[in-house]
VEXLUMPA-396133 format. One record per residue (C-alpha): z, y, x; residue in three letters. Coordinates in steps of 0.02 Angstrom, whole numbers, plus 50000, padded with zeros to 5 digits. Layout:
BEGIN
ZYXala;...
***
This chain:
BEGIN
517885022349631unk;517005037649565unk;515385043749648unk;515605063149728unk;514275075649713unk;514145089749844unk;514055106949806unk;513325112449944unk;513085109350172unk;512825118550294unk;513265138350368unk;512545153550309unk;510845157050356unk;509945172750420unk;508175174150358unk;507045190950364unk;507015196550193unk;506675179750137unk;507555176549952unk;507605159149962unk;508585153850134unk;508565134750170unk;510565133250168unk;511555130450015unk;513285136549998unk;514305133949827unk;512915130249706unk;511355140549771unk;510405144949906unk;510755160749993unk;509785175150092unk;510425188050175unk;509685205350203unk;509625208550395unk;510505223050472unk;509685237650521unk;509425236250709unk;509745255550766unk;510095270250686unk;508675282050614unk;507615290650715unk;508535307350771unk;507415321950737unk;506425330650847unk;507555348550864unk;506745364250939unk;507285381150968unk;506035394750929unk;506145414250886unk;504875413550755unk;505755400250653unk;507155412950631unk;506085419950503unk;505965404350377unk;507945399250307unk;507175385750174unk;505825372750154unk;504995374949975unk;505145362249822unk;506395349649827unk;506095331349807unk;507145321249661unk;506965302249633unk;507685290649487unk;508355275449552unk;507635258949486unk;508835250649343unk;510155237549385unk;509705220749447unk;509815214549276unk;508755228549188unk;506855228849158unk;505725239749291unk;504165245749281unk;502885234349365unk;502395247249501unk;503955248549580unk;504685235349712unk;506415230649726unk;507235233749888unk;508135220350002unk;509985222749954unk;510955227150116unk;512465214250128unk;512095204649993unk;511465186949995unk;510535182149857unk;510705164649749unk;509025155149693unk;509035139049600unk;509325123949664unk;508995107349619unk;509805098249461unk;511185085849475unk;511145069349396unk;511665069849242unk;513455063249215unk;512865043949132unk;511995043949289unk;512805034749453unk;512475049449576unk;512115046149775unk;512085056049916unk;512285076749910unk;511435086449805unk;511915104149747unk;512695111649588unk;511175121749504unk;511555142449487unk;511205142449308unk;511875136449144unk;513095123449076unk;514225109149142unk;513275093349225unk;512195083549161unk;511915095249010unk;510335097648986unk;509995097748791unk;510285119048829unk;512035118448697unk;513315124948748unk;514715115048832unk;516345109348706unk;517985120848753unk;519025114048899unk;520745114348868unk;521835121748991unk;522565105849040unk;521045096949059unk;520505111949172unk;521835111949271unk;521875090149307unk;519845092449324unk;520185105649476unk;521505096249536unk;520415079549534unk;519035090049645unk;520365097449768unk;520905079849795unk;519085074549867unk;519145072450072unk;517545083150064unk;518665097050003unk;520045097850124unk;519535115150203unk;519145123250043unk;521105115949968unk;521825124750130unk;521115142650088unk;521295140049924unk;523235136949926unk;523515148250038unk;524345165950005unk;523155179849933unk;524045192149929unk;523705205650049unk;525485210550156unk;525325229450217unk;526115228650395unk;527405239750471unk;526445255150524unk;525785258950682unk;525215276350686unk;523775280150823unk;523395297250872unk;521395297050885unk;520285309350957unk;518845307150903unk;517095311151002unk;516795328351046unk;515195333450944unk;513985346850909unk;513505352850736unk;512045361050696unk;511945366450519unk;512275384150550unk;511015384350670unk;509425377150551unk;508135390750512unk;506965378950429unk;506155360750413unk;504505355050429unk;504595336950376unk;505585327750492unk;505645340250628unk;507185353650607unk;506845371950676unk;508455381950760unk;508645398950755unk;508355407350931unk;509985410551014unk;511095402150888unk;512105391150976unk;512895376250875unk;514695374050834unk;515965360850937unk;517065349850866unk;518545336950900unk;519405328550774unk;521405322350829unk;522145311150702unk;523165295950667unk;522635281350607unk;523535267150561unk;522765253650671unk;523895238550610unk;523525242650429unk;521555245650473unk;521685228450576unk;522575218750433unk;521345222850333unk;519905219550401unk;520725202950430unk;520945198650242unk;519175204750198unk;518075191950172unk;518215173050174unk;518075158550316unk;516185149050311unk;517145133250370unk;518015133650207unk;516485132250106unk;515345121950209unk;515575107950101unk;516335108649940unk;516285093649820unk;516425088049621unk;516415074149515unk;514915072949416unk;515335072549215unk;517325074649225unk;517405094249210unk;517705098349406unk;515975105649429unk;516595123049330unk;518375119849391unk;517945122549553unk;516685134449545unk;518025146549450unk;519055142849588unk;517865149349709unk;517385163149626unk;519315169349586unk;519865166349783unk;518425175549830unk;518935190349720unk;520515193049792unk;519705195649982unk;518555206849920unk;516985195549890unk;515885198249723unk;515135179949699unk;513945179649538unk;512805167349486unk;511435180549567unk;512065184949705unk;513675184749826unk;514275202149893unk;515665214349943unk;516615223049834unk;516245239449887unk;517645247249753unk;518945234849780unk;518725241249982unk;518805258349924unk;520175258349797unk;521125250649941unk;520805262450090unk;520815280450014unk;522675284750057unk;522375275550255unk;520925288650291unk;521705303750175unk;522715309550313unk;520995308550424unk;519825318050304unk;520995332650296unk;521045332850458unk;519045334950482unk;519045349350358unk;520375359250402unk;519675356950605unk;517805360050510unk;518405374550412unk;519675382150533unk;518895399350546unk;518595401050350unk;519725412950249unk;520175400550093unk;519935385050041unk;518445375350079unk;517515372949909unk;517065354149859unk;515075355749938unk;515975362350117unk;517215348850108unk;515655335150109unk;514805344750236unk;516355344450346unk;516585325350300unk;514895319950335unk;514625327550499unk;516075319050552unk;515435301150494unk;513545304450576unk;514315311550741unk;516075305850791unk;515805289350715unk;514815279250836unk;513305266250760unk;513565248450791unk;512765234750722unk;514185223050643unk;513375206050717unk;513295211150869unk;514645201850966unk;515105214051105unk;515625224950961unk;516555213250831unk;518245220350813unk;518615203050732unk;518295187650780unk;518955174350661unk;517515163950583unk;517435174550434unk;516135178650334unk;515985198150267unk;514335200250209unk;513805213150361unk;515085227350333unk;516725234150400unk;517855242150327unk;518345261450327unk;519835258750427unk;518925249850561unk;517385259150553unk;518415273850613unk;519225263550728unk;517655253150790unk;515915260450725unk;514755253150613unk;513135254050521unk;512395260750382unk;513225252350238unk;514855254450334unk;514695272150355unk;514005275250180unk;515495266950142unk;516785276150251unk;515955293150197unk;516235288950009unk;518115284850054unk;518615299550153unk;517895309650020unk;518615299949875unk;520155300549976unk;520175321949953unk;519445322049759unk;519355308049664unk;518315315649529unk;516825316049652unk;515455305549594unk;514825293749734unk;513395280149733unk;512995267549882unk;511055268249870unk;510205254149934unk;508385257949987unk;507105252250124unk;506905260450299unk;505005256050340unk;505265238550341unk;507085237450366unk;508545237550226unk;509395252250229unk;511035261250133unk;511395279650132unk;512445288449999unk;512215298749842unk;513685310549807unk;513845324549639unk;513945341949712unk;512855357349718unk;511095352449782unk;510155365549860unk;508395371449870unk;507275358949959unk;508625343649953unk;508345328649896unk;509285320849764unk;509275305349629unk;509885303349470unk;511245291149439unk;511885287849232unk;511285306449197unk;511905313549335unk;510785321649483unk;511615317449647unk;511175323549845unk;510635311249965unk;511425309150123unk;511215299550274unk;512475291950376unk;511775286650535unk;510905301350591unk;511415321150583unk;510185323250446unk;510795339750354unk;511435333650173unk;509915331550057unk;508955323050202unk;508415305750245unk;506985306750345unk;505285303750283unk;505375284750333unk;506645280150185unk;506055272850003unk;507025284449880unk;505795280849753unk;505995261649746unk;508055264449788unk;509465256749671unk;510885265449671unk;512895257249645unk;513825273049579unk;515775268749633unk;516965273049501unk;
***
């Protein structure tokens, strides 16, 4: 009887900022960012009749975004802690496959089949070989939680609808109202008095619900996951991870493992459409015309910082799902608007509803550092005023805006690392 080799033990692990997390899942260690505990700071708003005076704060403030993960940087800038992304390090080698293997030990996260260690690059695998060497590894007792998921359906079933008519908080918006900034303290003119808002639309809360559901993937079924050492399984069933994975939304590299922030996208724009044109025309409703593409944002993203509540997604009084998945800390745009959520589940939501209205709109998750905290706002391609602050993503200069505060658009509050951000432009 053949020796088995584990790929890897144990649940995912919560470390703060660490990159190398003691647990091991598939064949590397993971570490994953930590939420952000509370929204930003609000600012500090006062009302005075000199501040009528000033309309604009002078300069503006423009950042390039450090290159992709797998890009050079200059030494003087540090890399942030990805939001909702665990990171995989090396581990340890496996035996090499003449070599009668004991006990667990984990597949390593780079190069080659087992036991190759000459650096050549493996012979082709035929089809049929891959598919008996995957079959061979589902077959291992050690693998009977993975085989269940993994045989399972993947295909995601839209259920029948069920339409819920929402109204959505009663806020206050106070754009109108802003005479000028100093820092992160916002001056109102004297006597202005801010607009009110409520938002009624429907949602469809058994589509949102669904899924949520299919997001993701169950930590039970990859607890431990086995191969044979030197019969082909090891990249058998790593491909078989990494393709189930896919279809729930997961990105699993050999860097890192983390949501698929397009795949959610692509999937919710027409479930919020019907939402979004509901904010502007409510936003808007006083305006002769059409709202240009700027005062569509403006409606959309006072919406997502005011009528969308913040709430952290591990906290368990909040969970709209409880099902032992695993979704890399973030909702998605159906529930947020259903539920709350954070700041990468906001930045998220905000990109969607305004996908959901123009599709041309260029939009970019940006993942920076709040103090000491990992943070996410959003970079969107529209006209950028005096004083805002911007980024540049592929060539093209995009506003900032934040999510979990009512920051006007082009502010994120002096606390937030634009300069060391990395920005994920969605296509």
């Amino acid at each position: 009887m053949k020796n088995s080799t584990t790929i890897c033990s144990g649940a995912l692990f919560m470390a703060v900022f660490a990159l190398s997390a003691p647990c091991e899942i598939m064949r590397a260690s993971f570490a994953n960012a930590l939420e952000s505990p509370s929204p930003l700071e609000p600012s500090n708003i006062l009302s005075t009749s000199t501040a009528a005076q000033a309309t604009t704060v002078t300069g503006s403030q423009t950042a390039t975004p450090m290159s992709s993960p797998s890009g050079m940087r200059s030494p003087d800038r540090k890399r942030p802690v990805r939001k909702g992304s665990l990171t995989r390090t090396v581990a340890r080698e496996i035996a090499p496959a003449a070599t009668t293997a004991t006990g667990a030990t984990t597949i390593p996260a780079t190069g080659g089949a087992a036991g190759n260690t000459s650096g050549n690059a493996p012979a082709p695998v035929t089809a049929e070989a891959a598919a008996a060497a995957l079959e061979s590894a589902l077959a291992l007792t050690q693998n009977a939680d993975f085989r269940a998921w993994y045989e399972a359906q993947h295909i995601f079933l839209a259920p029948r609808s069920r339409l819920q008519n929402l109204q959505f908080s009663l806020w206050t918006d106070d754009q109108a109202c802003i005479a000028k900034r100093e820092g992160d303290t916002k001056f109102l003119t004297a006597g202005c008095t801010p607009m009110t808002i409520r938002i009624s639309a429907k949602v469809n809360e058994a589509w949102a619900d669904s899924f949520e559901r299919y997001f993701g993937f169950p930590e039970h079924a990859l607890d431990s996951v086995a191969y044979r050492v030197g019969d082909g399984s090891q990249a058998a069933i790593e491909k078989a991870i990494t393709e189930t994975l896919a279809q729930h939304g997961i990105i699993c590299s050999a860097q890192s493992i983390a949501p698929d922030h397009q795949w959610i996208l692509d999937r919710s724009m027409p479930e919020v459409r019907d939402v979004a044109d509901a904010v502007i025309q409510t936003y808007w409703s006083g305006q002769r015309g059409r709202p240009n593409a700027r005062q569509r944002i403006e409606a959309l993203t006072s919406f997502v910082q005011n009528a969308i509540p913040y709430r952290k997604v591990d906290d368990g009084r909040n969970d709209a799902v409880k099902d032992g998945k695993y979704r890399c800390g973030l909702r998605t745009p159906g529930e947020v608007l259903l539920d709350g959520g954070d700041c990468d589940s906001k930045s998220l939501l905000l990109a969607t509803l305004i996908r959901s209205v123009d599709e041309r709109t260029p939009v970019a998750l940006v993942y920076c550092m709040n103090k000491t905290t990992p943070h996410m706002c959003l970079a969107v391609g529209c006209d950028i005023l005096e004083g805002e602050q911007s980024i540049n993503v592929n060539d093209t200069q995009m506003v900032l805006i934040e999510t979990t505060s009512d920051w006007d658009i082009g502010h994120v509050g002096s606390g937030t690392d634009i300069a060391n951000a990395e920005a994920q432009p969605l296509r």
